[in-house]
N, C-alpha and C positions, 0 to 999 in steps of 0.2 A: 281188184284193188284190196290192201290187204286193213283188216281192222283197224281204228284209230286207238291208241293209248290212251289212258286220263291222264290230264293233267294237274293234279291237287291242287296248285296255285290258284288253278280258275276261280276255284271256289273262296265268293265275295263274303265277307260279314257284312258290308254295307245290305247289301242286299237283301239277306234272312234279316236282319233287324228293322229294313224299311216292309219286312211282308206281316212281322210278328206284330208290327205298330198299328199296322191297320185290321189285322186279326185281334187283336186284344184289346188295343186302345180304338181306334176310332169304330169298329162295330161290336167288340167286347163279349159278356155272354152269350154264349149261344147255342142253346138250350133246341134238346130237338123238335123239329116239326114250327116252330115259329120262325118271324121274318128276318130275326138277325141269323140264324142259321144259311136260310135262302140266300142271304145278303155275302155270306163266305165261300157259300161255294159259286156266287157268280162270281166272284176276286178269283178263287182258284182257278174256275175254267177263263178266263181272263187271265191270267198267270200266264197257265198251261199254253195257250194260245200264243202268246207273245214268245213264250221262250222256242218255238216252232214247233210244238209238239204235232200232231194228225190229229183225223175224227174225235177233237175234245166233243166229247157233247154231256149231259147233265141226264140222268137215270130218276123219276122219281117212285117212291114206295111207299105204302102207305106207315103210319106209326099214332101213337099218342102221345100228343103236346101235353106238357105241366105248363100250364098258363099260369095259375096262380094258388095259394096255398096259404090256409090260418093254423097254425098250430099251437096248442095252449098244454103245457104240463108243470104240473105243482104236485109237489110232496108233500105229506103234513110232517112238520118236524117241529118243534118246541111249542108245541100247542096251537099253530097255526100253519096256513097252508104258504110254503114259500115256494116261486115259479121258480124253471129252470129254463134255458135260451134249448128249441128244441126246432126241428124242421122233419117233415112227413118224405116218407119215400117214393120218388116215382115211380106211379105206379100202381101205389098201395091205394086200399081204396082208405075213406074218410071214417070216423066215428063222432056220433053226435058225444056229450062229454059224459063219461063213464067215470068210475070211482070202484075203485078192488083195491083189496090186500096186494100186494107185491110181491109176487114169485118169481126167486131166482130161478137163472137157467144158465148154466155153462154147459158150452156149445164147442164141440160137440158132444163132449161124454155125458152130456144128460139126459140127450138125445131116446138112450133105450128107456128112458124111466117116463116117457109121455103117452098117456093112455087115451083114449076117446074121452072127452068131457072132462078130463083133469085138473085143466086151469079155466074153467067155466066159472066166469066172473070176476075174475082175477087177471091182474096186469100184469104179464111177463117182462121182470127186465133181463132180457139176449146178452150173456158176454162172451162173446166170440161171433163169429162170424153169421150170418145168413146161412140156413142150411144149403150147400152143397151135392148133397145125395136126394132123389127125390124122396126115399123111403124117410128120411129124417122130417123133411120136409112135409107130407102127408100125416105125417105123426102128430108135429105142430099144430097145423090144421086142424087134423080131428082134437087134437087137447081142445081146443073152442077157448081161447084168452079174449076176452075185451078188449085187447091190447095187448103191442109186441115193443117194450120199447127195447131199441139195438143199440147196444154201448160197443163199437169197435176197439178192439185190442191193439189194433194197430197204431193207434194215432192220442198217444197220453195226453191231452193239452186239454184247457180249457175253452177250445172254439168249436163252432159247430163244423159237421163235415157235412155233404149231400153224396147222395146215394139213390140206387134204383135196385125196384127188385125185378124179378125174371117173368116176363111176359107172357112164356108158355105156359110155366105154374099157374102164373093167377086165370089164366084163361082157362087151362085144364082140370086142377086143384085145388081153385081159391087161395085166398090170399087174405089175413087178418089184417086191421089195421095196423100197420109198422110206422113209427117215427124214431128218429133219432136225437140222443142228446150228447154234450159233452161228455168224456172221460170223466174228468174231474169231478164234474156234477156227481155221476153213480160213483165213484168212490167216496165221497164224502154221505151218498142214499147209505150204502152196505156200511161204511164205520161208523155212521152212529144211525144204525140200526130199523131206518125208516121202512115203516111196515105200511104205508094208506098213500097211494098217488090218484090222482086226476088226468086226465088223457083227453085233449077234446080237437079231433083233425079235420079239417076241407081240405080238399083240393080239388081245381077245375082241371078235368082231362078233355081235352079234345079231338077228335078224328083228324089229323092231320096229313101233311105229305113232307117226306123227307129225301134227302135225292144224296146219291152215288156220285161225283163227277171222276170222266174216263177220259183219257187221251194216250193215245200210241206215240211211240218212237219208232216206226219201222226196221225191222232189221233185213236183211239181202235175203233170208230162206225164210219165209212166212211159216215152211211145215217144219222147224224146227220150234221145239216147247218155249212159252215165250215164258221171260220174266217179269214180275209185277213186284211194282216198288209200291207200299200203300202206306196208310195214314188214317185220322181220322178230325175233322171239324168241328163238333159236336163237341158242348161243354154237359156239367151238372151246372144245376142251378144256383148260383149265387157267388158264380168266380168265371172268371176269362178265359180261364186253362189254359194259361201261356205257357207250361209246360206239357200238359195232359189235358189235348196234345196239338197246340199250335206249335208246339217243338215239333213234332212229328208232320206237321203238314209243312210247313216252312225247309224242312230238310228236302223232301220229294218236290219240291217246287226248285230248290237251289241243286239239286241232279239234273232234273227236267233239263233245267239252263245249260249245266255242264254236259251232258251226256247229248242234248241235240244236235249240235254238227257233228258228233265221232260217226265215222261208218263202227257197224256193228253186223254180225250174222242173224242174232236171236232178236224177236222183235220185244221191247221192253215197254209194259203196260201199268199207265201211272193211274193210281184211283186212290180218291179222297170220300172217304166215307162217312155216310151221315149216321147218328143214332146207334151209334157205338154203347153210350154211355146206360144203354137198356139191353145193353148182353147183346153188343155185337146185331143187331137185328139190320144197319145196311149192309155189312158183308155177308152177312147170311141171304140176304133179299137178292144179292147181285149171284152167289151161288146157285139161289135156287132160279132165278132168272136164264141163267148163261152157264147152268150143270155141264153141259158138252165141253165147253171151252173154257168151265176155269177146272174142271179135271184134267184139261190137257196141257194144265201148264207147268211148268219145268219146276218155277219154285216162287216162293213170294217172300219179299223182303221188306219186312214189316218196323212202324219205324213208332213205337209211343213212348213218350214221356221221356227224352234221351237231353235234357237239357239241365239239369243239376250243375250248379256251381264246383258244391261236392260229393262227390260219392265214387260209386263203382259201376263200371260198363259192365253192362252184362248181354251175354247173347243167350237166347233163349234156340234151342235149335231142336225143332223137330225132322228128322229125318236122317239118315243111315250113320255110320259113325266116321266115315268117313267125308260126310260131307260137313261135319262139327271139326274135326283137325285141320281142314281144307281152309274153311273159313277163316278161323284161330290164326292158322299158322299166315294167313295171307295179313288180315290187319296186325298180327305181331310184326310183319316185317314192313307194314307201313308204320310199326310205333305206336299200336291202339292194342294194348293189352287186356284183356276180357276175360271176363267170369264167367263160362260156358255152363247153363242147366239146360236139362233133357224132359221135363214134365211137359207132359200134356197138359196145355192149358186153355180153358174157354173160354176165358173171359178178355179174349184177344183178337182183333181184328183174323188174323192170320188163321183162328181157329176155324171157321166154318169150308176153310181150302184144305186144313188136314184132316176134316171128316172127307170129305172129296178125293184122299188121298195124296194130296199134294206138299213134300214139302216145305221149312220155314225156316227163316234166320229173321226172328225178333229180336229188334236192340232197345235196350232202356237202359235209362242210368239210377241205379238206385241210390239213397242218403239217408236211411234209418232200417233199423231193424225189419219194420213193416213196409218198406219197402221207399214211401217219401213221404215226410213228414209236413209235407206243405197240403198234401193227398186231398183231391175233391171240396176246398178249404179257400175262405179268400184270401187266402197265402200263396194260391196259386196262382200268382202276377209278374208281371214284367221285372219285377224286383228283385225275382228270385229265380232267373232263368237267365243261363249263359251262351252268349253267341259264339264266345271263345271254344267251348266244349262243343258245338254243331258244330262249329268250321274243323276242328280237328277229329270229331266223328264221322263227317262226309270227304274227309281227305284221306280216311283211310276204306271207307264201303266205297266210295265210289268207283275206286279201283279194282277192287272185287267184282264188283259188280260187269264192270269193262272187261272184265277177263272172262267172266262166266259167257255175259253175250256175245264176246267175239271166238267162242268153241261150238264146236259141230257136237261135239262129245263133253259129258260131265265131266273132271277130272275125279269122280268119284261115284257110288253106286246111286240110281236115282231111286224115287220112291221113300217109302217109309218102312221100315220095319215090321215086323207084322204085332209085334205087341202096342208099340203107338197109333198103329193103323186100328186095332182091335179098340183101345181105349176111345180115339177118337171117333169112333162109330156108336160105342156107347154114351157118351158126353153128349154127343150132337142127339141122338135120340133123345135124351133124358131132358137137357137142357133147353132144346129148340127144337124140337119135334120132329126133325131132319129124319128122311127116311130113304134107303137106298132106292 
């Protein structure tokens, strides 16, 4: 009997909007390793379940919960010390309350000018990003700062953002205390000129469990490479993540639906990942778990942040160049026009399957320069997340999708490259301690 077609209509907005209501509004944050996390991914394997998926079951892995967090920072500016709205990174450890001169640092090009014991006593405020490299990153470290405070370049506003930093560093490397403040705030520190800040951080980390949920669609040839459609549950702290990325789990729930009566050949593999939001640590956990079988699989089609009212679709594609046109040209002729990039990226569900070798078509939809301006912020709510842009997102993968798993054969070269292959074996070493 021969494959079933998709059919795009299938796919409901009633439906993504009754899953996002109860992922955002009625269980809401959910933050890794705690009970409203636990609490999404029993809805999901309940989803999964209902829509006929197989062997759903629930994977758990260990992590560290942010239960809870004080953070206190003031500047001296007119002769007195005025606070600014500030929050600590997961992850970071705490400082009892320190006081230093304030030294800047633009990141990365100041990167080579950090010596062992440099900013020994003094408060670094970060403009730019968290080191990326670990050599930049050990650098910081040995400088020895009191304090890291991190002004993201991404996101000019007046609100606070949350953030995490990299689990393997602090556990290999160390890790200063790091908190974050407004934009605004540090532009207003540097133009007039505030030289003397205050820094004083708690936070309660926990040993916790955080969990993978997995469910099959069988296909007709089990020894053909399966495909996995993934996502992730898991917020930062102090927003819902109705986009980033209950958009992203809400779409693999609304396939599941569609995709389980079609006969198909390839068997296609749904998972909802916990603790993302600490550099990918459950897709890394289910990799290093199931190395035999998620190196054997065909491809992963990874689904975060794709709910933007407005902006640009973008496909993030690692693997051959051939199977980025394939893609392209398939949703251009369902009418879903994309912004195709090719970077290796780690800070992505999907990354820990292309150290593995495997692999990806990432979708997100971007809305500002930095990428979304609502970003890790309690902007990121149901108020600013569109059903209309999922249902015409999943009306054009889905059938992509229907097409890949009903071939015996790629219509394109499989595998990766050997330069993204190479990149990606170094990221996954450096980042996550991944090792062949």
């Amino acid at each position: 009997m021969p494959p079933s077609p998709f059919n795009p209509t299938a796919v409901r907005g009633a439906r993504i909007a009754r899953d996002w209501q109860v992922l955002c509004g009625d269980i809401g944050e959910r933050r890794a390793g705690t009970p409203a996390e636990a609490r999404a991914a029993a809805y999901i394997a309940a989803r999964l379940e209902a829509a006929g998926c197989a062997e759903v079951r629930t994977e758990t892995f260990p992590c560290a919960s942010l239960r809870s967090s004080r953070v206190r920072v003031a500047a001296r500016a007119g002769g007195r010390w005025r606070p600014v709205p500030a929050t600590i990174l997961a992850g970071a450890p705490g400082t009892p309350r320190v006081e230093g001169e304030l030294a800047w640092l633009e990141m990365p090009e100041n990167a080579p000018r950090l010596r062992p014991g440099s900013l020994r006593g003094r408060v670094a405020a970060l403009f730019g990003p968290l080191p990326t490299s670990e050599q930049h990153h050990r650098r910081l470290v040995a400088a020895a700062p009191a304090a890291v405070i991190q002004i993201d370049e991404r996101l000019p506003f007046p609100w606070l953002k949350s953030d995490g930093v990299f689990p393997h560093w602090t556990r290999t490397f160390g890790m200063p205390p790091v908190v974050t403040i407004p934009y605004t705030d540090a532009w207003r520190w540097r133009r007039d000129g505030v030289r003397r800040v205050r820094v004083e951080a708690s936070a309660r980390l926990v040993a916790a469990d955080s969990q993978n949920v997995i469910a099959e669609l069988p296909g007709a040839d089990p020894r053909l490479p399966a495909i996995l459609l993934t996502a992730h549950h898991d917020t930062q702290a102090a927003n819902v993540g109705a986009d980033d990325n209950a958009s992203g789990v809400v779409s693999v729930l609304e396939l599941a639906r569609v995709l389980a009566p079609l006969r198909r050949r390839r068997t296609l593999r749904l998972i909802s990942f916990g603790t993302e939001e600490q550099l990918s640590v459950g897709s890394a956990a289910y990799v290093r778990a199931h190395r035999r079988a998620a190196a054997a699989a065909g491809l992963v089609v990874n689904f975060d942040s794709v709910a933007s009212p407005l902006g640009h679709c973008e496909l993030s594609c690692i693997g051959t160049d051939g199977l980025a046109r394939h893609a392209s040209g398939r949703l251009a002729a369902r009418g879903l026009d994309v912004v195709v990039r090719r970077e290796v990226t780690p800070f992505v569900d999907n990354f820990p399957f292309n150290w593995a070798g495997v692999p990806s078509l990432w979708f997100m939809r971007t809305n500002s320069p930095g990428g979304r301006w609502q970003h890790h912020s309690v902007h990121d709510n149901l108020d600013n997340v569109s059903v209309a842009e999922v249902v015409r997102l999943l009306r054009a993968v889905g059938p992509l999708v229907q097409e890949l798993a009903a071939t015996t054969r790629w219509p394109f070269a499989p595998g990766l490259p050997a330069a993204e292959r190479a990149a990606a074996r170094r990221l996954g070493r450096e980042l996550f301690g991944l090792r062949t």
